[in-house]
C-alpha positions as CSV (number, residue, x, y, z in Angstrom):
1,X,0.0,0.0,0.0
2,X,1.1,3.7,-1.1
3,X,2.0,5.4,2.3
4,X,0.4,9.0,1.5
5,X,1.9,12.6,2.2
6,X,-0.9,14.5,3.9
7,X,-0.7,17.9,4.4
8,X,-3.0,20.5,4.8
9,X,-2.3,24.1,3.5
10,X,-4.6,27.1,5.0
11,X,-6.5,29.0,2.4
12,X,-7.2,33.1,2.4
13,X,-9.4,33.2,-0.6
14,X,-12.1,34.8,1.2
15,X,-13.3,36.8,4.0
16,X,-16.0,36.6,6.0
17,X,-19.7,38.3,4.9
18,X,-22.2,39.7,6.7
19,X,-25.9,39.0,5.6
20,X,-27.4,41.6,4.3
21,X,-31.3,40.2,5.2
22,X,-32.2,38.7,8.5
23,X,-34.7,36.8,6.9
24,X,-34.4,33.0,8.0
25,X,-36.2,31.3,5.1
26,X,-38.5,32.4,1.9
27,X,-42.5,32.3,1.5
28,X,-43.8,31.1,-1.7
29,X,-47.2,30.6,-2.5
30,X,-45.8,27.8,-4.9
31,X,-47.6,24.3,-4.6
32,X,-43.9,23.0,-4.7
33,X,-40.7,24.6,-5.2
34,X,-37.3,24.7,-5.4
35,X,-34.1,26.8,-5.4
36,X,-30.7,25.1,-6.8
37,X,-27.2,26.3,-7.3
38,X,-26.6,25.3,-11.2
39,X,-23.0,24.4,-10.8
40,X,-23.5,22.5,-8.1
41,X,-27.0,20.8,-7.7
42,X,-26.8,21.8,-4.2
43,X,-30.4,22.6,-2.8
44,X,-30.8,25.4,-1.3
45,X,-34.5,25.9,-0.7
46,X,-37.5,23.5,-1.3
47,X,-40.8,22.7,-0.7
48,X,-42.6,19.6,-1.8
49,X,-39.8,19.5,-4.3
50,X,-39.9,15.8,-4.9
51,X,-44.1,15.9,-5.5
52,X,-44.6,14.5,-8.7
53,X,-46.9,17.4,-10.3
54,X,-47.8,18.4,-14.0
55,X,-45.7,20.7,-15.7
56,X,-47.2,22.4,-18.6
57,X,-44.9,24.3,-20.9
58,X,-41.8,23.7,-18.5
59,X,-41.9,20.5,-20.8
60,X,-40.4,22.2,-23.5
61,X,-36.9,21.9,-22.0
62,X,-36.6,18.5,-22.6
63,X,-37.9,18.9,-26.5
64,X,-35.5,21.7,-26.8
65,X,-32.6,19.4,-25.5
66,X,-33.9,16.6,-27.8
67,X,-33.9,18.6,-30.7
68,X,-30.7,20.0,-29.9
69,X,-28.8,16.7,-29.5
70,X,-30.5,15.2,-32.6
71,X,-30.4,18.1,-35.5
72,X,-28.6,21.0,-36.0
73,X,-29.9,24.6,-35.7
74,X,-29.7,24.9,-39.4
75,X,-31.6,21.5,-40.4
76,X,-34.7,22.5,-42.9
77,X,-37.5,21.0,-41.8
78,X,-40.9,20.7,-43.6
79,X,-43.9,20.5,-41.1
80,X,-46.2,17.9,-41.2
81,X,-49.5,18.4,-41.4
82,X,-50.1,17.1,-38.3
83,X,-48.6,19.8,-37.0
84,X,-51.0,22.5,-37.5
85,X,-53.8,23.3,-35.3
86,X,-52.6,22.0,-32.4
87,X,-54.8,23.9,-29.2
88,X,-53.0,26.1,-26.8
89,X,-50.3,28.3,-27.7
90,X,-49.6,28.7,-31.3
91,X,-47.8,30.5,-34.2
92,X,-49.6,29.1,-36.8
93,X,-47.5,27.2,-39.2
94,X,-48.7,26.0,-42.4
95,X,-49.0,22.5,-43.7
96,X,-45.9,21.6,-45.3
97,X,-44.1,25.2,-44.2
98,X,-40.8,24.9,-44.6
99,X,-38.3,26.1,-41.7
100,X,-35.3,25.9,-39.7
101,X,-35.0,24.1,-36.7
102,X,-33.3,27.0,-35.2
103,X,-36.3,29.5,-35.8
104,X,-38.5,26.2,-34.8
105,X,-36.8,26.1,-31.2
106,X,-37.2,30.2,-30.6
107,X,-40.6,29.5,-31.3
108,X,-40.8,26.9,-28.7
109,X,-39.3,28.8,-26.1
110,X,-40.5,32.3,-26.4
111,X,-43.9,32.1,-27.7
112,X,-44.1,28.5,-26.0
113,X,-45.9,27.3,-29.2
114,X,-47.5,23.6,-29.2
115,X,-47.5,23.5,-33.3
116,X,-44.0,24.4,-33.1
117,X,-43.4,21.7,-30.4
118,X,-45.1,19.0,-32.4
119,X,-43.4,20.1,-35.4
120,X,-40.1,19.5,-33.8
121,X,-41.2,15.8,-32.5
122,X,-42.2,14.6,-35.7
123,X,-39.5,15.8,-37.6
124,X,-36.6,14.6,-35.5
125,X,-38.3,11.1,-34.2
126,X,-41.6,10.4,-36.9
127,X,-44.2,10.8,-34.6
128,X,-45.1,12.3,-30.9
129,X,-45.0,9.2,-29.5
130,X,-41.4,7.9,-30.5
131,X,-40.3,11.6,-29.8
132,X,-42.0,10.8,-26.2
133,X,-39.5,7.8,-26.1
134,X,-36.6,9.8,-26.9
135,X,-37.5,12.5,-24.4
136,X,-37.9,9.2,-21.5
137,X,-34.7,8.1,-22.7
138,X,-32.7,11.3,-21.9
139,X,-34.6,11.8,-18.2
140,X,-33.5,7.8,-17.4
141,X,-30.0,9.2,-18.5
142,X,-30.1,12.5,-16.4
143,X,-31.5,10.4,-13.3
144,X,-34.7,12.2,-13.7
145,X,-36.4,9.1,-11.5
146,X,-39.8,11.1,-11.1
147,X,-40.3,12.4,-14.7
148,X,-42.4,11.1,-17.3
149,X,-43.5,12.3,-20.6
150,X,-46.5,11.8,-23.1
151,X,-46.0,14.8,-25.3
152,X,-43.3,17.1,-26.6
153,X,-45.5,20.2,-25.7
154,X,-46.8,19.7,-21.9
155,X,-50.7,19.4,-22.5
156,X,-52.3,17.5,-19.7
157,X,-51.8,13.9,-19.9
158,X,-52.5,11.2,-17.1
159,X,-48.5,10.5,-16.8
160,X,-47.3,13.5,-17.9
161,X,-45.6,14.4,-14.6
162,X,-42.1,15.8,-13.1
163,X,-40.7,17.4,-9.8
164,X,-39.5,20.4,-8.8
165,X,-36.5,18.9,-8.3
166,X,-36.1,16.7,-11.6
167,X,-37.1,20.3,-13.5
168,X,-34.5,21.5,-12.0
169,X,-31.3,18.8,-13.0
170,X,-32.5,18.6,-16.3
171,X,-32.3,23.0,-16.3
172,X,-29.0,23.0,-15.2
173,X,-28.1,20.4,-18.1
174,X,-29.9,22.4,-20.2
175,X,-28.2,25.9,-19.9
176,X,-24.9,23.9,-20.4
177,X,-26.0,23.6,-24.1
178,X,-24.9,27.1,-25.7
179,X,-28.1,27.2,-27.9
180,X,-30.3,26.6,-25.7
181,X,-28.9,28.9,-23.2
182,X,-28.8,31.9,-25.9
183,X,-32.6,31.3,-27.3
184,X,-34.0,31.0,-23.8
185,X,-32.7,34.2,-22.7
186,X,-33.6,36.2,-25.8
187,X,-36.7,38.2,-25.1
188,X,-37.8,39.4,-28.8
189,X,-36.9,37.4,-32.0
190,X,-38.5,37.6,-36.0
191,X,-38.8,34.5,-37.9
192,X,-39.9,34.1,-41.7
193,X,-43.3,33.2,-42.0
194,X,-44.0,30.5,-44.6
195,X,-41.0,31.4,-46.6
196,X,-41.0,34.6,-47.8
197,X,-44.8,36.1,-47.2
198,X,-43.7,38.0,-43.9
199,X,-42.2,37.4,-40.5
200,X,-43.6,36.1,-37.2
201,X,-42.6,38.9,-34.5
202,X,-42.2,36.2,-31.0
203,X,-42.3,37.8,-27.6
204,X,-41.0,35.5,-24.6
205,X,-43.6,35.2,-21.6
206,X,-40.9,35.0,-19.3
207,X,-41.0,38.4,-17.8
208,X,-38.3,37.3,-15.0
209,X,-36.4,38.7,-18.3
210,X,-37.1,41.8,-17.8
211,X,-38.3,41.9,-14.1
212,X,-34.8,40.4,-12.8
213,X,-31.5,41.8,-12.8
214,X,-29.3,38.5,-14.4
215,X,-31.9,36.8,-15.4
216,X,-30.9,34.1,-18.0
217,X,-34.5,32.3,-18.9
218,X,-35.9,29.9,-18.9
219,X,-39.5,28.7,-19.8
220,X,-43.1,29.6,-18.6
221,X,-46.0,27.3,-18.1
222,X,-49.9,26.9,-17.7
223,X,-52.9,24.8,-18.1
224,X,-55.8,24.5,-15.9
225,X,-54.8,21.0,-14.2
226,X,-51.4,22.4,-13.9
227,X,-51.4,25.8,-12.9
228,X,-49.0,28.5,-12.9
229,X,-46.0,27.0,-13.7
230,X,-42.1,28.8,-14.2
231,X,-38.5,27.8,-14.3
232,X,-36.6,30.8,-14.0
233,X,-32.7,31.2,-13.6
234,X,-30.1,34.0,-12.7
235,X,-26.4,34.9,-12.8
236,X,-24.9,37.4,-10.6
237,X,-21.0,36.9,-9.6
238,X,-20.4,33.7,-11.0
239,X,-23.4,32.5,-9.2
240,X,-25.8,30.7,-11.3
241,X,-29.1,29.9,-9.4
242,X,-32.1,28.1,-10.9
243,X,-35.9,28.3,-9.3
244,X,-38.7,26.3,-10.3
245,X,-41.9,26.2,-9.3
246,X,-45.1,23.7,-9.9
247,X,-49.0,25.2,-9.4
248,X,-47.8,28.8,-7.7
249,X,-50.4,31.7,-8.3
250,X,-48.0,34.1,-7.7
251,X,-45.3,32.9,-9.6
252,X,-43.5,36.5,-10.7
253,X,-43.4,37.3,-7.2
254,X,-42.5,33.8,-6.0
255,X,-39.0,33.5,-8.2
256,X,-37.7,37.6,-7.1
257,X,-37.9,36.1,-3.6
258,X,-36.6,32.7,-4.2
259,X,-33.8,34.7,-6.0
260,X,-33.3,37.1,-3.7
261,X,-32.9,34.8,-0.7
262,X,-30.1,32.7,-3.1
263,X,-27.9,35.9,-3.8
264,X,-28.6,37.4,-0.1
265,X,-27.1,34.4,1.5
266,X,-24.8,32.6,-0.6
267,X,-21.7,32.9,-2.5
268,X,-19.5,31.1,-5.1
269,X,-16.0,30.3,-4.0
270,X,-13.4,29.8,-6.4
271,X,-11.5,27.3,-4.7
272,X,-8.7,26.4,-7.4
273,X,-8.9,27.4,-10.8
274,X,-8.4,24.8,-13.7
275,X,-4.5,23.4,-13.8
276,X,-3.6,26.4,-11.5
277,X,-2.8,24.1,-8.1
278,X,0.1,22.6,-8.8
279,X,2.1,20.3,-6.4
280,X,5.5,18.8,-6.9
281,X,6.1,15.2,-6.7
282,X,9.9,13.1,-6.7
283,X,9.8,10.8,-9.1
284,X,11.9,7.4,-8.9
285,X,13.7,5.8,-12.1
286,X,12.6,8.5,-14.9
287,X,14.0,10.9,-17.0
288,X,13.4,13.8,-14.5
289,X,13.3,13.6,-10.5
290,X,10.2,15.9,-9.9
291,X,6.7,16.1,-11.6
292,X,4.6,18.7,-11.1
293,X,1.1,17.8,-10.8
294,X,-2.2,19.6,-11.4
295,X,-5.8,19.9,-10.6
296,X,-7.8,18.6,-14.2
297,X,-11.0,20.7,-13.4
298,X,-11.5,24.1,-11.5
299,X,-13.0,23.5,-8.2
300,X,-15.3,25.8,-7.0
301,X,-18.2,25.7,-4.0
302,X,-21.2,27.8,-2.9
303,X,-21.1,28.7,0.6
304,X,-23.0,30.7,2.6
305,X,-21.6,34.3,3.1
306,X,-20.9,33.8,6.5
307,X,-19.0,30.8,5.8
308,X,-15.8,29.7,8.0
309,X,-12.0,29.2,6.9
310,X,-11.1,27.2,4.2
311,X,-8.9,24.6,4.4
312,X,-7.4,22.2,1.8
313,X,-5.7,18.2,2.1
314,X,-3.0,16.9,-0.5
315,X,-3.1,13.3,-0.6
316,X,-0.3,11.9,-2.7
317,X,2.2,9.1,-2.3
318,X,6.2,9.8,-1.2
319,X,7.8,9.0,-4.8
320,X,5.7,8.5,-7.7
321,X,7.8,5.3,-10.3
322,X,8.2,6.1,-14.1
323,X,6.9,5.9,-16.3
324,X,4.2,8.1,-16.0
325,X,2.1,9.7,-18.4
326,X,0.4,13.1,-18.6
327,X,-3.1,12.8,-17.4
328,X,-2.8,10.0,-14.9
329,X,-4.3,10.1,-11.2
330,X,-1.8,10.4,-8.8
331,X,-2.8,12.0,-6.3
332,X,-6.4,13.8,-4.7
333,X,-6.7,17.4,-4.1
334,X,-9.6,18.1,-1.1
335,X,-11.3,21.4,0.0
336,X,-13.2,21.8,3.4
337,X,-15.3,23.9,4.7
338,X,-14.2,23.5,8.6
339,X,-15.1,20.0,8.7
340,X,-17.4,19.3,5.7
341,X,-15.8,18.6,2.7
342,X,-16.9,21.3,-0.2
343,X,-15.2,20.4,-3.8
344,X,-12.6,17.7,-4.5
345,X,-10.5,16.5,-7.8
346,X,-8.0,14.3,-8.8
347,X,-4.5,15.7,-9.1
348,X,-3.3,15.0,-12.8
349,X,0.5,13.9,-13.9
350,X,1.1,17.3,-16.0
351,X,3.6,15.2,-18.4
352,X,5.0,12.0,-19.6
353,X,7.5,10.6,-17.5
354,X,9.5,7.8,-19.5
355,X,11.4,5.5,-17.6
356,X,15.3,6.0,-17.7
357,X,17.0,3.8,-19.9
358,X,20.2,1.6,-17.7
359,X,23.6,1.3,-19.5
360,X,24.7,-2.2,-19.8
361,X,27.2,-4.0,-18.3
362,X,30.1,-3.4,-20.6
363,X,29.0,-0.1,-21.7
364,X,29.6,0.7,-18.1
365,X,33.1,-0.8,-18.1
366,X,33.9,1.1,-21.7
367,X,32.9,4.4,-19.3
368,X,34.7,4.0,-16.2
369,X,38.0,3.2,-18.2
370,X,37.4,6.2,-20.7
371,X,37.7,8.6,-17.8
């Protein structure tokens, strides 16, 4: 067994905060509800969160992730008759209207339109049902245990259900994705209508875009069985907080507090950045005595503002034995929060290491008599 070198090195990277609200906790008039730190998945307010509820329109994430993994923005797409009339929400497409995906997907997250949404299932999986399948497939992969989906578009259906919490995972997945993250935040956009007779002027419901400062999206939602339902999310500081809430009647009101408790109380602490922590290991039978190794990924936490010191633990072995080559494990770099562990990451080999080649035997006889 590797004997490890344990040390821990005291970190200044922040100073204390005071709280700027004495508030303990947040009111919502939300059904259920959550507030999650998007980098993270840390929790940092709920209610009900793990209730499976209807979701409306909030559905639309997971189409728009489909569709995003499937075609590219600039995939042609003729719309199927089928298509057309759907009830709720609409832009009216025509039967056999042809179109980008990309103005397809702006229509689905700004003007939340259910043609558009049905538009996009059939032309990426043949039908709403197999695009159903596909949209199953991708909560089983994001560990989305309480999600199910009937429909690309979010009208009722008897198990057509998520969580708060679930709605949440898959939004932090889904701002990762550049193109979705740019469309949802956009709060005006014109697309052609049926080719060149005019354009389509969308408007996004979510007026957390306007209402909140850092707002970044994400998607409104509503029926009857469902009620009021929002995913909202904000940046401020590095800070990227997500708030979701199922059947709230007050729903505006509901996210600027949700929000507003978030950036009031917590913080994001850069920890290490990427490849900047660097620790120097001796190295035994290669062509160089030390290595210097590095953290792969940036570590980074949120804490609350009045958090305590920082601390961090090297683990490592003595001597690391060649070869070695750039990228491997060999060691674990550890951040704590006084005693609760806050961000970890493997420490990475920053080079190849080749083992040293021995002389042979005579070649070390021709050398000792040469000198």
């Amino acid at each position: 067994m590797k004997r490890l070198l344990v040390c821990f090195l005291a970190l200044a990277l922040l100073l204390s905060f005071v709280l700027p609200c004495s508030a303990e906790s947040v009111s919502v008039s939300a059904k259920s509800a959550i507030l999650m730190d998007a980098s993270t998945g840390q929790v940092l307010y709920q209610k009900n969160a793990f209730v499976r509820l209807p979701m409306a329109s909030t559905t639309k994430i997971m189409t728009a992730i489909v569709a995003l993994e499937t075609c590219s923005l600039e995939t042609e797409i003729e719309v199927a008759p089928k298509a057309t009339g759907i009830e709720g929400s609409s832009i009216y497409l025509y039967p056999n209207e042809r179109i980008t995906m990309e103005s397809l997907l702006y229509a689905l997250l700004l003007e939340s339109a259910n043609d558009a949404a049905t538009a996009i299932a059939i032309a990426v999986a043949g039908s709403v049902e197999a695009f159903a399948a596909e949209m199953n497939k991708k909560a089983a992969e994001l560990g989305l245990c309480n999600t199910h989906f009937e429909n690309p578009h979010g009208l009722d259906g008897k198990e057509h259900h998520t969580t708060a919490y679930d709605l949440a995972k898959l939004t932090a997945y889904a701002l990762s994705n550049s193109a979705f993250a740019k469309i949802c935040s956009t709060y005006k956009k014109s697309i052609p209508l049926n080719g060149n007779e005019g354009m389509r002027m969308l408007v996004n419901h979510n007026k957390m875009l306007h209402l909140y400062k850092g707002a970044i999206g994400v998607k409104t939602g509503f029926t009857k069985k469902s009620g009021r339902c929002l995913v909202s999310a904000a940046e401020r500081e590095g800070l990227r907080l997500i708030a979701v809430t199922l059947n709230a009647p007050n729903d505006w009101q509901d996210h600027t507090d949700l929000l507003d408790f978030g950036f009031s109380r917590y913080t994001r602490v850069v920890c290490a950045e990427k490849q900047k922590y660097e620790v120097a290991l001796p190295v035994v039978g290669g062509t160089v005595q030390t290595l210097t190794a590095v953290n792969a990924e940036e570590l980074a936490a949120t804490l609350g503002k009045e958090h305590g010191e920082i601390t961090c633990l090297v683990e490592a072995p003595h001597f690391l034995y060649a070869p070695i080559r750039k990228g491997d494990a060999v060691g674990r770099l550890t951040f704590f929060c006084g005693k609760k562990e806050i961000a970890s990451c493997d420490l990475m080999a920053s080079a190849d290491v080749p083992r040293a080649l021995r002389d042979g035997f005579f070649a070390r006889v021709f050398s000792f008599f040469k000198k």
